[in-house]
VEXNU-788526 format. One line per field, with one value per atom (N, C-alpha, C): x, y, z; residue in one letter; atom name. Coordinates in pm, whole numbers, plus 50000, padded with zeros to 5 digits. Atoms other than C-alpha are relative to their C-alpha. Example, Ala and Ser with C-alpha at 12.3 -4.5 7.8 and 13.67 -1.06 7.14 Angstrom:
east = c(50089; 51230; 50090; 49918; 51367; 49923);
north = c(49881; 49550; 50120; 49881; 49894; 50109);
up = c(50000; 50780; 50000; 49994; 50714; 50073);
residuo = c(A; A; A; S; S; S);
atomo = c(N; CA; C; N; CA; C);
//
This chain:
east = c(49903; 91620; 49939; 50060; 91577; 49986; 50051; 91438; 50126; 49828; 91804; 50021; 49920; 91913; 49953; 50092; 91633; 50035; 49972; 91703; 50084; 49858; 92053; 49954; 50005; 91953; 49938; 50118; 91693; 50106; 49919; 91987; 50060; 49954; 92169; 49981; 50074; 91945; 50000; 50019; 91868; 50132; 49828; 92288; 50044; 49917; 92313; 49990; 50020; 92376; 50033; 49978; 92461; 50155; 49891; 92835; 50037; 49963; 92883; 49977; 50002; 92733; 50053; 49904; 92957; 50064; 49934; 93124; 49920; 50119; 92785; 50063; 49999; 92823; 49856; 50180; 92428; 49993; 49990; 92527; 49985; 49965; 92606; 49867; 50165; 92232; 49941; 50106; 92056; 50031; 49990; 92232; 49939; 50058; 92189; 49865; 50138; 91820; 49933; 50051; 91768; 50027; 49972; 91953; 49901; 50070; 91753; 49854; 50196; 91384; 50036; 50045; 91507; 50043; 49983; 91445; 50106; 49842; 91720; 49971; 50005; 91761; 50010; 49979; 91877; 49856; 50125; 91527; 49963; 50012; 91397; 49814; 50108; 91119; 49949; 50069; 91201; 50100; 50004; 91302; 50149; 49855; 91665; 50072; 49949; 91731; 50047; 49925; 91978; 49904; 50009; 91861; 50068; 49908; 91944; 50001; 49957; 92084; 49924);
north = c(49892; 33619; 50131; 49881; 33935; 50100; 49894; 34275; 50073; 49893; 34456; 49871; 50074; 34143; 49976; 50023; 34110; 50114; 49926; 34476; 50020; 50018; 34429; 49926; 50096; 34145; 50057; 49992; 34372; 50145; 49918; 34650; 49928; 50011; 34452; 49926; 50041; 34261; 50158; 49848; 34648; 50016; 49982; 34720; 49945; 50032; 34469; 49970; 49939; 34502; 50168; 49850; 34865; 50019; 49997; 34829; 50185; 49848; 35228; 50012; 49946; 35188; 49915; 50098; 34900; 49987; 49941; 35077; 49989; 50028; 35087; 49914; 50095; 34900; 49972; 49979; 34755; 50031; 50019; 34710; 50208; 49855; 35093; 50103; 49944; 35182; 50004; 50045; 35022; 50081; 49866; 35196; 50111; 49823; 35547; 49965; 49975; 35458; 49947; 50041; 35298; 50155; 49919; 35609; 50167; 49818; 35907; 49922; 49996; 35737; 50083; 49943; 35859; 50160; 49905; 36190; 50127; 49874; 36497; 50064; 49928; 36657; 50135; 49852; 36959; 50056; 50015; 36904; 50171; 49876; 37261; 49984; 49995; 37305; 49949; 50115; 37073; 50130; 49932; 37206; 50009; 49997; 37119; 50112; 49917; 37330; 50116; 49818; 37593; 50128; 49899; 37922; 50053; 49962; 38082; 50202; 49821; 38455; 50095);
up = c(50020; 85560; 50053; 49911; 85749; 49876; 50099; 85582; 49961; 50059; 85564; 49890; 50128; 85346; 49912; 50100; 85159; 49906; 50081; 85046; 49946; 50132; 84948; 49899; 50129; 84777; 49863; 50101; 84581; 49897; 50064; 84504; 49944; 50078; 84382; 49879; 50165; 84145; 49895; 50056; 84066; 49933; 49971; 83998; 49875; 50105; 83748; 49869; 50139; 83391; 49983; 50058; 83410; 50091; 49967; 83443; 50058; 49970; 83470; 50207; 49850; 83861; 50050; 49914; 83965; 50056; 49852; 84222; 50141; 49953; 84364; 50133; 49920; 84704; 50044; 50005; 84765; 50175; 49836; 85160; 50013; 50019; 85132; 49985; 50051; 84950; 50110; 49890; 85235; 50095; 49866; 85506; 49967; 49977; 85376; 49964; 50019; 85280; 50167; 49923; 85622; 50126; 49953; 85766; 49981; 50017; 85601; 49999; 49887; 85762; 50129; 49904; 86053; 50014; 50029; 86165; 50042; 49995; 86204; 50140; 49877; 86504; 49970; 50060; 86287; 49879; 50123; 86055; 50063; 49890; 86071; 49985; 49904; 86279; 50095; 49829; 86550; 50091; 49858; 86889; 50000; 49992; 86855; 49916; 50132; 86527; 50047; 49951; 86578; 49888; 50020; 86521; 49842; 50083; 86195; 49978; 49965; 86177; 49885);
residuo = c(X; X; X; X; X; X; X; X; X; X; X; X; X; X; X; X; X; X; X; X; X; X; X; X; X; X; X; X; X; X; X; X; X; X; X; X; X; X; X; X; X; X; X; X; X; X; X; X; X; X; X; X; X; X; X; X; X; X; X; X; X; X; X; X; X; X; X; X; X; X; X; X; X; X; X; X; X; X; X; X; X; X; X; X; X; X; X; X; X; X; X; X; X; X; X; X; X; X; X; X; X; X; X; X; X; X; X; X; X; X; X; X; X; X; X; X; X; X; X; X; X; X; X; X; X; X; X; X; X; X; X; X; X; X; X; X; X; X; X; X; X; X; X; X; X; X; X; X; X; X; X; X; X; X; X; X; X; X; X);
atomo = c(N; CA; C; N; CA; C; N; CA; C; N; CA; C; N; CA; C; N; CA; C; N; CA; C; N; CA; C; N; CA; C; N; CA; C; N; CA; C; N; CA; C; N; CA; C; N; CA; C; N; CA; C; N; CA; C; N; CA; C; N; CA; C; N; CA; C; N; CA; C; N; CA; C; N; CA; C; N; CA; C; N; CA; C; N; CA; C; N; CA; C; N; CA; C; N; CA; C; N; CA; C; N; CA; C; N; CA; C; N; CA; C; N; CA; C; N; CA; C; N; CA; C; N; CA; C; N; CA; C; N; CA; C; N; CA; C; N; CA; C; N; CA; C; N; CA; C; N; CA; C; N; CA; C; N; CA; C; N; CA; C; N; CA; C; N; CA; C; N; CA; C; N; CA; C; N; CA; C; N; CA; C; N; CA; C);
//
């Protein structure tokens, strides 16, 4: 099983028993945690970063 499915698999062991987050999608977790490693183009102090006034 590859490393993305492994980590759903591990949210949603995480997920359950606490009915209140059962909206929760685990597919959903992974993205945005796989999404905010990488880095911003707007991060400030890179080269891209607009200017601020």
């Amino acid at each position: 099983m590859s490393n993305y499915l492994n980590e759903i698999e591990a949210v949603r062991e995480g997920l359950k028993g606490k009915a209140e987050w059962g909206a929760i999608n685990p597919e959903y977790v992974v993205r945005m945690r796989q999404q905010n490693r990488l880095p911003s183009p707007w991060a400030p102090g890179t080269a891209s970063s607009p200017s601020r006034p």
